[in-house]
MILUMVEX-952559 format. One line per field, with one value per atom (N, C-alpha, C, O): atom name; x, z, y; residue number from 1; residue in one letter. Coordinates in steps of 0.001 Angstrom, whole numbers, m for minus. Each point is the difference from the previous one (the first is absolute). Layout:
<sites>
atom	(CA | ...);
c1	(X | ...);
c3	(Z | ...);
c2	(Y | ...);
nr	(NUM | ...);
rest	(A | ...);
</sites>
This chain:
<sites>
atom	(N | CA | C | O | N | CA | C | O | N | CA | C | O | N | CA | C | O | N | CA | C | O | N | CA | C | O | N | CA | C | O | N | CA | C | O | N | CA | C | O | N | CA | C | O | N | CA | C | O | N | CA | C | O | N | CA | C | O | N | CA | C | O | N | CA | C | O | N | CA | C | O | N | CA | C | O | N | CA | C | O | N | CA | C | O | N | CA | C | O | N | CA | C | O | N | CA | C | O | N | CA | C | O | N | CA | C | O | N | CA | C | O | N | CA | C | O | N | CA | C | O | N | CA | C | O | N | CA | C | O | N | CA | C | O | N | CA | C | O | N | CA | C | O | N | CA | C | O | N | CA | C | O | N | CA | C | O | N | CA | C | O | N | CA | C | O | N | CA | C | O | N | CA | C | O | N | CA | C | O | N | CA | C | O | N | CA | C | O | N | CA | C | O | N | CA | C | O | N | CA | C | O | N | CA | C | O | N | CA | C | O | N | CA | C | O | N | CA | C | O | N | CA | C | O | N | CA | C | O | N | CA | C | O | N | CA | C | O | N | CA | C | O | N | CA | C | O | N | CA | C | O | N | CA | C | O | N | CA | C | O | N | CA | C | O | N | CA | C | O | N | CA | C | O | N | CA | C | O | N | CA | C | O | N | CA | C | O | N | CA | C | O | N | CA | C | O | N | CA | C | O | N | CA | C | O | N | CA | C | O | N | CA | C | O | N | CA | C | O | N | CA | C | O | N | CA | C | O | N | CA | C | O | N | CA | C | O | N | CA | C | O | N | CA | C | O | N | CA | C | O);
c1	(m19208 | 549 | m1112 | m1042 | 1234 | m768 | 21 | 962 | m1635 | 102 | 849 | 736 | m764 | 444 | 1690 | 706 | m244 | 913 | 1097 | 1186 | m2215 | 855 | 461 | 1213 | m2376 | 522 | 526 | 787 | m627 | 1257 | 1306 | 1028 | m1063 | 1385 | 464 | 1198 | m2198 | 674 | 293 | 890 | m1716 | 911 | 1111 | 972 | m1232 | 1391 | 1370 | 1087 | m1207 | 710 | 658 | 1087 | m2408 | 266 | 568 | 420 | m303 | 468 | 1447 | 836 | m476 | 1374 | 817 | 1039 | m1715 | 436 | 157 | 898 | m1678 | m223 | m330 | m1081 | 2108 | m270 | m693 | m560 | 700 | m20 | m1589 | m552 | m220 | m804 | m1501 | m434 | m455 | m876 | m1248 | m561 | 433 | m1190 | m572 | m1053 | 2641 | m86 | 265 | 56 | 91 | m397 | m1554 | m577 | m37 | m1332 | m769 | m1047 | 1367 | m311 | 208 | m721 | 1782 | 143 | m660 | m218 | m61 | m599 | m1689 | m526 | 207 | m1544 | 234 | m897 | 1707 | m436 | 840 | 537 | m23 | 27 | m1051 | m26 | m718 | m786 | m1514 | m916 | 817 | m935 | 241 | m1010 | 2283 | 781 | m489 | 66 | m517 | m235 | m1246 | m520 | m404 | m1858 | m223 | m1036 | 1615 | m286 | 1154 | 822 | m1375 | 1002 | 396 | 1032 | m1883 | 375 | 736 | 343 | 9 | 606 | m1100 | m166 | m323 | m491 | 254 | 531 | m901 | 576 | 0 | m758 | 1233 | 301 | m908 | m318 | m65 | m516 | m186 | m752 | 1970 | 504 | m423 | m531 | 866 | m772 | 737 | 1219 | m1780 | 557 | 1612 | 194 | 846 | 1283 | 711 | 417 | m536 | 599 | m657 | 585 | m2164 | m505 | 567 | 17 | 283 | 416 | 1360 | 587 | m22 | 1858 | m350 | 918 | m1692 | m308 | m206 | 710 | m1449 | m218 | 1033 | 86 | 1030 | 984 | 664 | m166 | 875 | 360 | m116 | 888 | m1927 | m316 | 405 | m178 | 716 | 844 | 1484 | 534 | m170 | 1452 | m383 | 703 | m1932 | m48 | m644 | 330 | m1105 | m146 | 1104 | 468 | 502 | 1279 | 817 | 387 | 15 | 427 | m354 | 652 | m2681 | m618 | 189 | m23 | 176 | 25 | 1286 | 13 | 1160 | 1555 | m80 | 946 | m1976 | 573 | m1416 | m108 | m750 | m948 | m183 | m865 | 1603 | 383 | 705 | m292 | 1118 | 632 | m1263 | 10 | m1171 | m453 | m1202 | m273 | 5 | m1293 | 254 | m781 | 2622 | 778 | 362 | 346 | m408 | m121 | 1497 | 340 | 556 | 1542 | 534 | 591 | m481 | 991 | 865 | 680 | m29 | 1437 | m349 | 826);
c3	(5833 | m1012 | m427 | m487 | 648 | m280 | m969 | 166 | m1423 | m1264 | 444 | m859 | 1987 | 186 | 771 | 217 | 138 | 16 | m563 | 307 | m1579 | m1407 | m434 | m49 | m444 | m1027 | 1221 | m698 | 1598 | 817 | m303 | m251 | 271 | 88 | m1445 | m281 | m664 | m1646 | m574 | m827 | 1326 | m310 | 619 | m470 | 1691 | 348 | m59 | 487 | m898 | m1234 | m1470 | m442 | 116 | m1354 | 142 | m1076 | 1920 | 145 | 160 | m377 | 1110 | 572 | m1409 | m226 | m690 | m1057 | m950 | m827 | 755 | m1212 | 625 | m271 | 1145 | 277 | m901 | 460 | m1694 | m686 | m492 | m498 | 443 | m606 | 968 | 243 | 382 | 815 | m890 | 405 | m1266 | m492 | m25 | 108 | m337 | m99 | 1333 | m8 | 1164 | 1294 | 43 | 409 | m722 | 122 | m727 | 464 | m1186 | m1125 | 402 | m397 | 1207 | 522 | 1263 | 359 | 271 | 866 | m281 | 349 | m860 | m645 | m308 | 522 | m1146 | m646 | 907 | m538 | 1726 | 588 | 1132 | 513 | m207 | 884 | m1202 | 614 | m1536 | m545 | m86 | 120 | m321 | m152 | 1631 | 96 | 972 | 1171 | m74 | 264 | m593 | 76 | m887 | 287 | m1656 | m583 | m1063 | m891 | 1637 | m185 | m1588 | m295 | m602 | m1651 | m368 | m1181 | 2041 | m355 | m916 | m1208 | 1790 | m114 | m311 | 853 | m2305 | m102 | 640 | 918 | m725 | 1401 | m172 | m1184 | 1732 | 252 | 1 | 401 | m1176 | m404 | m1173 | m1011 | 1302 | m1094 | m846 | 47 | m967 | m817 | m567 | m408 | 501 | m681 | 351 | m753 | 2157 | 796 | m538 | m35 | m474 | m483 | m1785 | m762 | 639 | m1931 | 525 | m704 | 1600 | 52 | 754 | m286 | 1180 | 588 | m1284 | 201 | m1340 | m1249 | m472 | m823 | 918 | m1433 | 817 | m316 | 1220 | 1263 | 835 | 812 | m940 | 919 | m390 | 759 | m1742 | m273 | 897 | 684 | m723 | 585 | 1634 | 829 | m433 | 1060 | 719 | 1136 | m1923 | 1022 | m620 | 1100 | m1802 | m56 | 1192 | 365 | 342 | 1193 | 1260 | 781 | m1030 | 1433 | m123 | 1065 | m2160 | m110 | 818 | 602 | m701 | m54 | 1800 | 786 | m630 | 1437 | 1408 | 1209 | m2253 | 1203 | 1038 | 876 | m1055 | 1690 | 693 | 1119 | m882 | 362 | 705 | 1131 | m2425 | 109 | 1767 | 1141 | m1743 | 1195 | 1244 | 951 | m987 | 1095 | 785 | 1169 | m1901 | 1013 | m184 | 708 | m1501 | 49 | m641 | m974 | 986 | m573 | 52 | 786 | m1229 | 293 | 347 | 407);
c2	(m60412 | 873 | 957 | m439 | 1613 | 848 | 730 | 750 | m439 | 841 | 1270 | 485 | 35 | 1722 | m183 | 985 | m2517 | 8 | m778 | m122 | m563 | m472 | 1111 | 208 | 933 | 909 | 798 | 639 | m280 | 813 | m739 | 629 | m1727 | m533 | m183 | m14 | m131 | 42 | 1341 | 199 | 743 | 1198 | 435 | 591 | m979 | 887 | m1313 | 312 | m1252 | m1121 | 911 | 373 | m334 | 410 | 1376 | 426 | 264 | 1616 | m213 | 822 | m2269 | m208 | m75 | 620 | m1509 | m588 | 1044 | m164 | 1358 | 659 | 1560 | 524 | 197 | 1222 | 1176 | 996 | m1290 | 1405 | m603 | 981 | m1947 | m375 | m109 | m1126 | 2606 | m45 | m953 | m1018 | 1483 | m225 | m1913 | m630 | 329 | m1360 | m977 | m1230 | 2131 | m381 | 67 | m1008 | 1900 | 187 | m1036 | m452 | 205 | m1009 | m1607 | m915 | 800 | m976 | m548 | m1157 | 2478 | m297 | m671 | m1057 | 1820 | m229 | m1331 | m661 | m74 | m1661 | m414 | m968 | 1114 | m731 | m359 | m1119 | 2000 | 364 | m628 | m546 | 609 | m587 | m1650 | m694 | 33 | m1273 | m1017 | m1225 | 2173 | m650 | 50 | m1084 | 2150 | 1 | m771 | m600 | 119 | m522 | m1079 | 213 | m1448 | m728 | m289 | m603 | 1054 | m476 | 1326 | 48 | 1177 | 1091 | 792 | m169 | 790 | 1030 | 1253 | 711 | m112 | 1466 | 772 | m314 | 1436 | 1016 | 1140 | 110 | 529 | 1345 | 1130 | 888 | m1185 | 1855 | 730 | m460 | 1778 | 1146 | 594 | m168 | 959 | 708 | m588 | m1145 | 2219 | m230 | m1716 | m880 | 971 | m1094 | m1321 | m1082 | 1356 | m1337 | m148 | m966 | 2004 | m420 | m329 | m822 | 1182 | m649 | m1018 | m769 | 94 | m1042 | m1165 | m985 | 908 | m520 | 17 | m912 | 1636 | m353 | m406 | m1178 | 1119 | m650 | m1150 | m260 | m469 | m951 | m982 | m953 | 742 | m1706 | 440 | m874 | 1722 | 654 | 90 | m577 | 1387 | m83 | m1845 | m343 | m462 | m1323 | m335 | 292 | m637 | m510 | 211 | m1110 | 1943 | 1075 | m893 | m694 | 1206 | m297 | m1811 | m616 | m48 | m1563 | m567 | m1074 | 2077 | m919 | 970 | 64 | 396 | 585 | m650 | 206 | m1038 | 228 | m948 | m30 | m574 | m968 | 876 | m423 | 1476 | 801 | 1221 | 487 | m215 | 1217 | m1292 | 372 | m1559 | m345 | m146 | 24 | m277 | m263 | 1021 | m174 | 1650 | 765 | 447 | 948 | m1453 | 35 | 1077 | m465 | 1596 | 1065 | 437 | m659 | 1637 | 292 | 1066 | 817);
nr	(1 | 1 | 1 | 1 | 2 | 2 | 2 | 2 | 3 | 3 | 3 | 3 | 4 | 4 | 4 | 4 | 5 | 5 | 5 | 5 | 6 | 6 | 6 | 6 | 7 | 7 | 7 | 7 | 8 | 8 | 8 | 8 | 9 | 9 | 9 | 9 | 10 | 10 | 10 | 10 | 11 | 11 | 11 | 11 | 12 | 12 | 12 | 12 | 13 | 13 | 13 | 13 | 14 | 14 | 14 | 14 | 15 | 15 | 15 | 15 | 16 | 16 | 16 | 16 | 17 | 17 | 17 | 17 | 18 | 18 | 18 | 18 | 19 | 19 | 19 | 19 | 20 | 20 | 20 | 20 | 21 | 21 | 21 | 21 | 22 | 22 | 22 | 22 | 23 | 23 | 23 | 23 | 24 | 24 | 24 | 24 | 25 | 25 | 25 | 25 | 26 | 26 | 26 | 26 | 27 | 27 | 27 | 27 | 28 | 28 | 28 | 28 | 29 | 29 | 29 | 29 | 30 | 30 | 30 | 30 | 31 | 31 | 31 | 31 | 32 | 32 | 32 | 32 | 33 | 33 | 33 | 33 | 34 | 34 | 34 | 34 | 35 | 35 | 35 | 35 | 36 | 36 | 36 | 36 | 37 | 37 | 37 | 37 | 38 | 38 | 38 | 38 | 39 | 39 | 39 | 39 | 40 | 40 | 40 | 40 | 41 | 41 | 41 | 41 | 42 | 42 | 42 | 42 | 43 | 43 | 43 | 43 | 44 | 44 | 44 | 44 | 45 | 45 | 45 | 45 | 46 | 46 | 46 | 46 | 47 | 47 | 47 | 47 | 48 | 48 | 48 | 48 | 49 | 49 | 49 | 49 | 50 | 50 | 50 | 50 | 51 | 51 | 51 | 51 | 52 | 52 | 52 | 52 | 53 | 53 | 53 | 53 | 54 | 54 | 54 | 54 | 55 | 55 | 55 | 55 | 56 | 56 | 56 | 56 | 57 | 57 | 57 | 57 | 58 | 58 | 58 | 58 | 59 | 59 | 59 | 59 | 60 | 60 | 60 | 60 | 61 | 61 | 61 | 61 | 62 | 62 | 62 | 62 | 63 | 63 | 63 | 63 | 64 | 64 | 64 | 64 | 65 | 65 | 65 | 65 | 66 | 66 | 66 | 66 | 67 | 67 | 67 | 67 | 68 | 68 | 68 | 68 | 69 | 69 | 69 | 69 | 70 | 70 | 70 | 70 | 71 | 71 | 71 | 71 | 72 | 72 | 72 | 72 | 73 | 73 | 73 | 73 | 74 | 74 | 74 | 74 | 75 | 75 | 75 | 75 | 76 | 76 | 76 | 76 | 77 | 77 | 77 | 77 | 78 | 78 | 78 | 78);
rest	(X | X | X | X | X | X | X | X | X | X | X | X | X | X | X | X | X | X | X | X | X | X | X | X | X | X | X | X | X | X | X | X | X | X | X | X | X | X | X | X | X | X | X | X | X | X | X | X | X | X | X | X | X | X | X | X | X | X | X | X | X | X | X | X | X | X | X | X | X | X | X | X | X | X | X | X | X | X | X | X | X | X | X | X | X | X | X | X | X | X | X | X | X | X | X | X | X | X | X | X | X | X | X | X | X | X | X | X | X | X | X | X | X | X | X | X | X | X | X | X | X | X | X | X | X | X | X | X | X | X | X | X | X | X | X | X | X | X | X | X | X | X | X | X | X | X | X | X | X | X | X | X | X | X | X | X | X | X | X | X | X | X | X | X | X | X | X | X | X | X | X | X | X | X | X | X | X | X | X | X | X | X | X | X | X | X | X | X | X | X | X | X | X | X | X | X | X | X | X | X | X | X | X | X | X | X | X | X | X | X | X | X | X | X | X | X | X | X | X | X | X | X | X | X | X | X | X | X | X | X | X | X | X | X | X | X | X | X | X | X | X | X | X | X | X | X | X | X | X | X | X | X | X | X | X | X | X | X | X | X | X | X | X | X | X | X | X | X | X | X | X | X | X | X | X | X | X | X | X | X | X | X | X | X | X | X | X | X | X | X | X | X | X | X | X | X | X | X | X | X | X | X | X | X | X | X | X | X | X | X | X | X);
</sites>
């Protein structure tokens, strides 16, 4: 399992789930891709705007990446 094709497969998850909502693909991607380098979950990486909506966000977004991520390691999407 590779970090670059967790977060490939959780965004374009979360894009399936939530068309109108880019930012929070991006967002998802980052902790998920941090959730594999670092197994205690690790904050994500991002800058500027995306990191202040990443903060008010992230109980909503690992809630999401939580109820989907046997799905997201398995590789399984729609």
């Amino acid at each position: 399992m590779s970090t670059e094709s967790i977060r490939g497969t959780a965004e374009a998850m979360y894009r399936a789930a939530h068309p109108e909502d880019r930012t929070g693909a991006a967002i998802v991607a980052c902790r998920a891709a941090a959730r594999v380098a670092n197994p205690d979950h690790a904050v994500s990486f991002t800058i500027g705007k995306v990191a202040d909506e990443e903060r008010s966000r992230a109980s909503e977004i690992d809630e999401w990446l939580d109820k989907e991520w046997s799905r997201i390691v398995s590789g399984a999407h729609p």
